[in-house]
C-alpha positions as CSV (number, residue, x, y, z in Angstrom):
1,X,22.4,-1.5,-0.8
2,X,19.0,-2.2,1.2
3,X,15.7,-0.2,0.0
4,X,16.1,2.2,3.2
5,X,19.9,3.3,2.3
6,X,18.3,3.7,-1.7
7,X,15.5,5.8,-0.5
8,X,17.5,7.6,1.6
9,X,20.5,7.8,-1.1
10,X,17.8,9.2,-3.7
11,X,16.4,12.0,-1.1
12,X,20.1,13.2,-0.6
13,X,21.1,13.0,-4.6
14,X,17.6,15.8,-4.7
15,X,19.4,17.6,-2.1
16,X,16.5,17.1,0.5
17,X,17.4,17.5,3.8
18,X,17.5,14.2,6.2
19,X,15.0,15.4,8.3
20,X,13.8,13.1,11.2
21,X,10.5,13.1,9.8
22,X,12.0,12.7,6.0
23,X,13.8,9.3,7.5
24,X,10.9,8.1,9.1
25,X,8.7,8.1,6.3
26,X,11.3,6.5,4.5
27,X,12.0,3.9,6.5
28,X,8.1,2.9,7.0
29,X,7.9,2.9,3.0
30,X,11.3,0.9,3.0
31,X,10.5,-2.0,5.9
32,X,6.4,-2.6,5.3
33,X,5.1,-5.3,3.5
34,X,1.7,-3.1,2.5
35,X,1.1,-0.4,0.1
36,X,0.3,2.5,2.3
37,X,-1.6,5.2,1.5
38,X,-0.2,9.0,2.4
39,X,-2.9,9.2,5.3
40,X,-1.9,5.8,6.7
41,X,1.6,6.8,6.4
42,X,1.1,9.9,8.2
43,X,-1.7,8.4,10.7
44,X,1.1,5.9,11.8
45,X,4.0,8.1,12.2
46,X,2.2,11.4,13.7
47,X,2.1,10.2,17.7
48,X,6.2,10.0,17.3
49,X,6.4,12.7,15.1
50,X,4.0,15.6,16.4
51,X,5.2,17.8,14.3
52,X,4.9,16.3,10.7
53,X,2.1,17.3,8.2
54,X,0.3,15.2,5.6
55,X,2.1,18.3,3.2
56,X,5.3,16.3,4.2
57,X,4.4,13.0,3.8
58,X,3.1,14.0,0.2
59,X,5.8,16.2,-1.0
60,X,8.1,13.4,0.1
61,X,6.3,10.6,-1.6
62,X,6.1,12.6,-4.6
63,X,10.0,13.2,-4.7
64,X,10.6,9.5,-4.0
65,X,8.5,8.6,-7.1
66,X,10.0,11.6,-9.3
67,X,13.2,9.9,-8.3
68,X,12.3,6.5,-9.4
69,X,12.1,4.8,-6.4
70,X,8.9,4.3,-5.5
71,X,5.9,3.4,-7.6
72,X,2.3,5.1,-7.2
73,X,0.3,2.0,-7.5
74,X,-3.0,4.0,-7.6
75,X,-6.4,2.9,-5.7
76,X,-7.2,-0.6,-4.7
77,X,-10.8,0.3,-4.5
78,X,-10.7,2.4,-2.4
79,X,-10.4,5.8,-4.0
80,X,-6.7,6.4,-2.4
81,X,-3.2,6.4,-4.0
82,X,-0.9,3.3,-2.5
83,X,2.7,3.6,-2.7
84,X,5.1,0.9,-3.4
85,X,9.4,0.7,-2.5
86,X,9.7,-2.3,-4.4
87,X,10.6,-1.0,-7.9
88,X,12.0,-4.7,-9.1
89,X,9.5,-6.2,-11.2
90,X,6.7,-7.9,-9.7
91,X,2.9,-8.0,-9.9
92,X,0.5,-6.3,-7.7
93,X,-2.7,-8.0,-6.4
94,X,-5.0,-5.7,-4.5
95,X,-8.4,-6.7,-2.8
96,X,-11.4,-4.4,-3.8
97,X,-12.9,-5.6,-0.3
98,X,-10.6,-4.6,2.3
99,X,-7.6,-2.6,0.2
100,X,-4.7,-4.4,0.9
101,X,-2.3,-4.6,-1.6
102,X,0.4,-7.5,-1.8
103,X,3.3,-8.1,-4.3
104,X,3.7,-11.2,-6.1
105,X,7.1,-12.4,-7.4
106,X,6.9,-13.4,-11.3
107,X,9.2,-14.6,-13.7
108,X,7.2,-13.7,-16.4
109,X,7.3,-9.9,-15.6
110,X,10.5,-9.3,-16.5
111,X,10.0,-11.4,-20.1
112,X,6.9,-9.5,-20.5
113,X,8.6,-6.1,-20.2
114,X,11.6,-7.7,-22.6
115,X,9.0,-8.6,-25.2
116,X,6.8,-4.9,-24.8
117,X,10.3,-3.4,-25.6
118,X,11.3,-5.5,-28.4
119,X,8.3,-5.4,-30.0
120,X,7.4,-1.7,-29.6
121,X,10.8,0.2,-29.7
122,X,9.9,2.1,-26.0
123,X,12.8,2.5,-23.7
124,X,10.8,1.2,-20.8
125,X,11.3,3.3,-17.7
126,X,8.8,1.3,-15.6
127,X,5.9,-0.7,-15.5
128,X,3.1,-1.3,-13.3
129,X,1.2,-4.9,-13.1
130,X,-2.0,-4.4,-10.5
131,X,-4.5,-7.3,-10.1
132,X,-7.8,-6.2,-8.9
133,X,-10.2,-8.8,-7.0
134,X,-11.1,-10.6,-3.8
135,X,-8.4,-11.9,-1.1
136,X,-8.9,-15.3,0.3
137,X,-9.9,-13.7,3.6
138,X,-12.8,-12.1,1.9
139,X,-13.8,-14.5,0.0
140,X,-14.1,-16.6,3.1
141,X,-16.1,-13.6,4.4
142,X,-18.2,-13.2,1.3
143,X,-19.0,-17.2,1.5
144,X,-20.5,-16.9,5.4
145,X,-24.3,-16.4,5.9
146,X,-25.2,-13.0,5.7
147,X,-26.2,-13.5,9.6
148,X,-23.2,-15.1,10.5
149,X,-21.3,-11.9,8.9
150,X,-23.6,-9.6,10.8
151,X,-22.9,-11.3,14.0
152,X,-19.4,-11.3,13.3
153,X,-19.3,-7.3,12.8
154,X,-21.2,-6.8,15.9
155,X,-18.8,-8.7,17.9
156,X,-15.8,-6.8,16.3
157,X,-17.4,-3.3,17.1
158,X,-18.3,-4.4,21.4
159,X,-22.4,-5.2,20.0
160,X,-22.8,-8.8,20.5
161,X,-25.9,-10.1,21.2
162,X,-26.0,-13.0,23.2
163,X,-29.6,-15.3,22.9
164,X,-30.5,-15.0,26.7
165,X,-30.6,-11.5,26.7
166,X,-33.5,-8.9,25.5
167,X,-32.3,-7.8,21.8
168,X,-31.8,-3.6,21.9
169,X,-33.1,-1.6,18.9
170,X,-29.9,-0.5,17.0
């Protein structure tokens, strides 16, 4: 069974209506490789579903982790909760910088949870393993001259400046 028919399975097993905009959220949750947040879940999904509320997109992502089938990864420095389908165990490594979340496929997980049961008598029901620091990509960013950097953002937001012309108060 792929993660979309589990996800999907789970909402029915509640007795939760398939809605269109139930499915949707489901299958963005099931197909991306991030760690969305509510807000980017509903900011994505709202042009093709007008009619959807952030009070859906919560209350569904609140049953799906209920049910076990997501995990609520928390912030990655950025004050928001991120969501993650992937219940097998894996780590999480999320970048303080720019907030993106990826998972990280480790053998040792699974022998780490083995040996917290072992040793501590818990019935494990999950586990969550969340990295914090600093992706290549920003590290690479944090390495640039600060002017470069500046330059850089000013080019990204329409502002560059280019040496033959007057420079504008900003």
């Amino acid at each position: 069974m792929d993660r979309t028919e589990k996800l999907v399975q789970a909402l029915r097993e509640a007795g939760l209506r398939l809605t269109p905009q139930r499915l949707a959220i489901v299958r963005l949750l099931a197909t991306t490789d991030r760690h969305p947040t509510a807000q980017m879940i509903y900011e994505q999904l709202r042009p093709d579903y007008p009619s959807l509320s952030l009070a859906t997109v919560y209350n569904t992502l609140e049953t799906l982790v209920d049910l076990g089938v997501v995990n609520v990864l928390g912030s990655a420095g950025d004050d928001a909760v991120h969501y993650d389908a992937d219940t097998d165990p894996h780590v999480n490594l999320a970048c303080i910088s720019c907030h993106r979340v990826i998972d990280l496929p480790s053998q040792y997980v699974h022998a780490l949870e083995q040996e917290v049961a072992t040793t501590s008598g818990y019935r494990l029901l999950g586990a969550r393993v969340v990295y914090y620091g600093l992706c290549p990509d920003c590290q690479r960013e944090a390495r640039r001259p600060s002017g470069r950097r500046r330059q850089r953002r000013r080019r990204r937001r329409g502002h560059e400046h280019h040496p033959s012309q007057p420079r504008s108060e900003e």
